[in-house]
C-alpha positions as CSV (number, residue, x, y, z in Angstrom):
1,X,17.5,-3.1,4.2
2,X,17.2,-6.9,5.3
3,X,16.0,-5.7,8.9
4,X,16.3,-2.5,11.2
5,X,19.4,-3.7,12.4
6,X,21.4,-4.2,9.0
7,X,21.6,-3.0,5.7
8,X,23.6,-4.1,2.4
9,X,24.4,-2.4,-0.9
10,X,25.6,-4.0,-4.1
11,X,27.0,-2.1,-7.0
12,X,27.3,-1.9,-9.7
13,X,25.0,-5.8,-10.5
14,X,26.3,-5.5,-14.2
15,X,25.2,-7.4,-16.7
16,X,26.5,-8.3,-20.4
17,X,24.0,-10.1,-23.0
18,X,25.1,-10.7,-26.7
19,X,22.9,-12.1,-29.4
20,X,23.8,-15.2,-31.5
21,X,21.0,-14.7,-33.7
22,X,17.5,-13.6,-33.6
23,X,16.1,-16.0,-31.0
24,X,19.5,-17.2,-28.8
25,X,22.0,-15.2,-26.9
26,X,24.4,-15.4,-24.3
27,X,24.9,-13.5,-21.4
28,X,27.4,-12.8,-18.2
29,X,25.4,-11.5,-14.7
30,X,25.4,-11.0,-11.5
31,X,28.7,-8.7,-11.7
32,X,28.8,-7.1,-8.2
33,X,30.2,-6.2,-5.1
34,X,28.6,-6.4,-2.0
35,X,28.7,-4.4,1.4
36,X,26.8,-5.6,4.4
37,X,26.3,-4.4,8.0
38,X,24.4,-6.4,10.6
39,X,24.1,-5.7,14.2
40,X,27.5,-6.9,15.0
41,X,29.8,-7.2,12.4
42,X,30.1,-6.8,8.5
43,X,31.6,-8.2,5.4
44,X,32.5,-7.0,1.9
45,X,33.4,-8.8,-1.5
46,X,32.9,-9.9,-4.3
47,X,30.1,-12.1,-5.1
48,X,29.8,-14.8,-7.6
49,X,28.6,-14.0,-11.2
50,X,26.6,-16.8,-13.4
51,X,27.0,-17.1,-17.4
52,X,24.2,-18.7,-19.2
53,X,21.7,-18.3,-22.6
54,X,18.1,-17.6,-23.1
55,X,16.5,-19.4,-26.3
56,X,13.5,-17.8,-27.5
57,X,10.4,-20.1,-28.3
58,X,8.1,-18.4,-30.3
59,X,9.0,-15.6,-33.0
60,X,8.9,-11.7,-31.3
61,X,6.2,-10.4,-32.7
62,X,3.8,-12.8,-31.4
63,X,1.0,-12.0,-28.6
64,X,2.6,-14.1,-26.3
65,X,6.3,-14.7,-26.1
66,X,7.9,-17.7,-24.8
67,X,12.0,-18.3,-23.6
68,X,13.8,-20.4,-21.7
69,X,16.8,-19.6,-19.9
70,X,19.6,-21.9,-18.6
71,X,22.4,-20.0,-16.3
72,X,25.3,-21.4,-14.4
73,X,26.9,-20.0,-11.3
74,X,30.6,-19.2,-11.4
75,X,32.4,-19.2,-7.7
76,X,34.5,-16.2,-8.1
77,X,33.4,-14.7,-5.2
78,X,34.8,-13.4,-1.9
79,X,35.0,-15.5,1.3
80,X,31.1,-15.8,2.8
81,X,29.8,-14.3,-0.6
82,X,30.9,-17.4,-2.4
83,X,29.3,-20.8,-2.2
84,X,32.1,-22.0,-3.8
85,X,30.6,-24.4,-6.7
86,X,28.8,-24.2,-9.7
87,X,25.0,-23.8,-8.9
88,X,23.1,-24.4,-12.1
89,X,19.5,-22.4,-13.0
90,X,16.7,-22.6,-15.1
91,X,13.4,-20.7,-15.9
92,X,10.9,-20.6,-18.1
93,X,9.6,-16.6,-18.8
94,X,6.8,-15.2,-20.7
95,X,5.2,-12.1,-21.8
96,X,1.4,-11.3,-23.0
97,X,0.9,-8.3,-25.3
98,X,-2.9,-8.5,-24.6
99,X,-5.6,-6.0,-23.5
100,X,-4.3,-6.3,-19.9
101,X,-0.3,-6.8,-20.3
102,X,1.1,-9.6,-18.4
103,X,4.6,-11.1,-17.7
104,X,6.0,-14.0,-15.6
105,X,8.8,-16.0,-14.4
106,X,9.3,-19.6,-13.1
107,X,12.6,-20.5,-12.6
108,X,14.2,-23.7,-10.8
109,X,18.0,-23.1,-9.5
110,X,20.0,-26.1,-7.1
111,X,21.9,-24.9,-4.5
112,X,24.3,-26.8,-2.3
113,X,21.1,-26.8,0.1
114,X,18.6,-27.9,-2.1
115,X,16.6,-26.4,-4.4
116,X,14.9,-23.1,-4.7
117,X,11.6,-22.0,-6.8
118,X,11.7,-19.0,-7.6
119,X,8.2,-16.9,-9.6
120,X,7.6,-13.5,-10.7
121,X,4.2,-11.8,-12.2
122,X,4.5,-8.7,-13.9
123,X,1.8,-6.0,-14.3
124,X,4.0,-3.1,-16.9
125,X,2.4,-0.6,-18.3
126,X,2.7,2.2,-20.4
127,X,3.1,6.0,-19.0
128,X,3.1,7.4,-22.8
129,X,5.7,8.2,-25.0
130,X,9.4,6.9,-24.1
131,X,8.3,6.5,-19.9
132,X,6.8,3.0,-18.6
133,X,6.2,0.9,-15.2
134,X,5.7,-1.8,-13.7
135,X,4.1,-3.5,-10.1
136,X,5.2,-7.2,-9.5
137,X,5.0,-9.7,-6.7
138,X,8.0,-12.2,-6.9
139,X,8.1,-15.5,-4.4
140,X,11.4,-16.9,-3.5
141,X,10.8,-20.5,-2.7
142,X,13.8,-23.1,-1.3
143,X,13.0,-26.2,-0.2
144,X,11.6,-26.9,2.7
145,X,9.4,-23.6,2.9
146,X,10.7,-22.5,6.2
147,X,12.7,-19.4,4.5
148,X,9.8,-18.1,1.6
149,X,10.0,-14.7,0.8
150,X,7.2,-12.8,-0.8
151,X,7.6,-9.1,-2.5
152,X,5.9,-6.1,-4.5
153,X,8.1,-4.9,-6.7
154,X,7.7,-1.2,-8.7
155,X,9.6,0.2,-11.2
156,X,10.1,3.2,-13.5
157,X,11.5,3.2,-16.9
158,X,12.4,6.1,-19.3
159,X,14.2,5.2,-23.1
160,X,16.3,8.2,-23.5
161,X,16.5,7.0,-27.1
162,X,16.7,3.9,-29.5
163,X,19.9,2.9,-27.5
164,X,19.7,4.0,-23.7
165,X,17.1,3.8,-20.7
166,X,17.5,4.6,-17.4
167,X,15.4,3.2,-14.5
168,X,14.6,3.0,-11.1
169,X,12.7,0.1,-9.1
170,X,11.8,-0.3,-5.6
171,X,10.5,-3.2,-3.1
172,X,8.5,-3.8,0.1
173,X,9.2,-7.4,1.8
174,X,5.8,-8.6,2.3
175,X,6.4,-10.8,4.8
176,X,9.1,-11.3,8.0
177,X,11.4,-13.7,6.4
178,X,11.7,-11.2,3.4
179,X,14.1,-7.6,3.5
180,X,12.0,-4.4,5.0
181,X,13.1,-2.5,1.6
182,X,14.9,-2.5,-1.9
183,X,16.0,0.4,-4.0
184,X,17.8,0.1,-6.8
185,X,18.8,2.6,-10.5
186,X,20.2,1.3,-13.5
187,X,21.0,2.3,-17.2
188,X,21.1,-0.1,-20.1
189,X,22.8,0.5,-23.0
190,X,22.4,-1.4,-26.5
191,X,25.3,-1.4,-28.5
């Protein structure tokens, strides 16, 4: 729900990730179809999808992982949902298996209108067993600063087993230029 007057949904946001080896893999995002409504009109279509890789830097069982990720935007999209070019991304992401768990995001994308910053910290935790969580505020940052947005993320995850988890997450916008809400469920499957 950007604002009272509007709303969007996007299903089903699939995305496909293969492994190359150990540390690199490959991945196709940002499958979807979008439906907005605004105060006087709305629009539906498909929206564009990026490919890309993530390269990890240090091995996985260390206390703090490192990867970068490069992605590509691919302007198969419908009409307005489109921009039409190839927007190219990348981000730096890191997790810290210490006494209090941390994660993070930085990532750098290029846009027909400049640049964008966009960074994510990540509190997860552990609910016991096969159920976990998380609380996260995420920035969005283009250039110029006029259009920041600022969010607290939450989220729910339960492994149903070696090979499946299902999950739900929700956001608040914390400020005006942000959405009022987010809800979102997902599954992920390993094969």
């Amino acid at each position: 729900r950007p604002d009272s007057g509007s709303h969007s949904i996007s299903l089903p946001q699939a995305e496909a990730r293969f492994g190359l080896s150990d540390g690199v893999e490959i991945f196709l995002s940002s499958i979807s179809w979008l439906d907005v409504e605004f105060g006087d009109g709305s629009a539906r279509g498909l929206l564009d999808m990026a490919v890309g890789t993530k390269v990890a830097l240090t091995e996985a069982y260390a206390k703090t992982r490192m990867a970068v990720l490069f992605q590509l935007s691919v302007p198969v999209g419908d009409g307005d949902f489109s921009s039409d070019r190839y927007d190219p991304s990348a981000a730096f992401i890191w997790t810290h298996d210490g006494r209090v768990p941390l994660a993070g995001t930085v990532k750098v994308s290029r846009f027909r209108n400049g640049f964008q910053l966009d960074n994510g910290l990540k509190l997860p935790f552990s609910l016991g067993g096969a159920h976990s969580a998380f609380v996260e505020w995420e920035a969005n940052l283009p250039e110029g600063r006029s259009n920041d947005t600022h969010w607290l993320n939450g989220g729910y995850h339960w492994l149903l087993d070696d090979r499946t988890q299902l999950d739900a997450n929700a956001g608040i916008g914390l400020n005006d230029r942000a959405g009022d809400y987010r809800l979102g469920a997902g599954f992920s499957i390993l094969f």
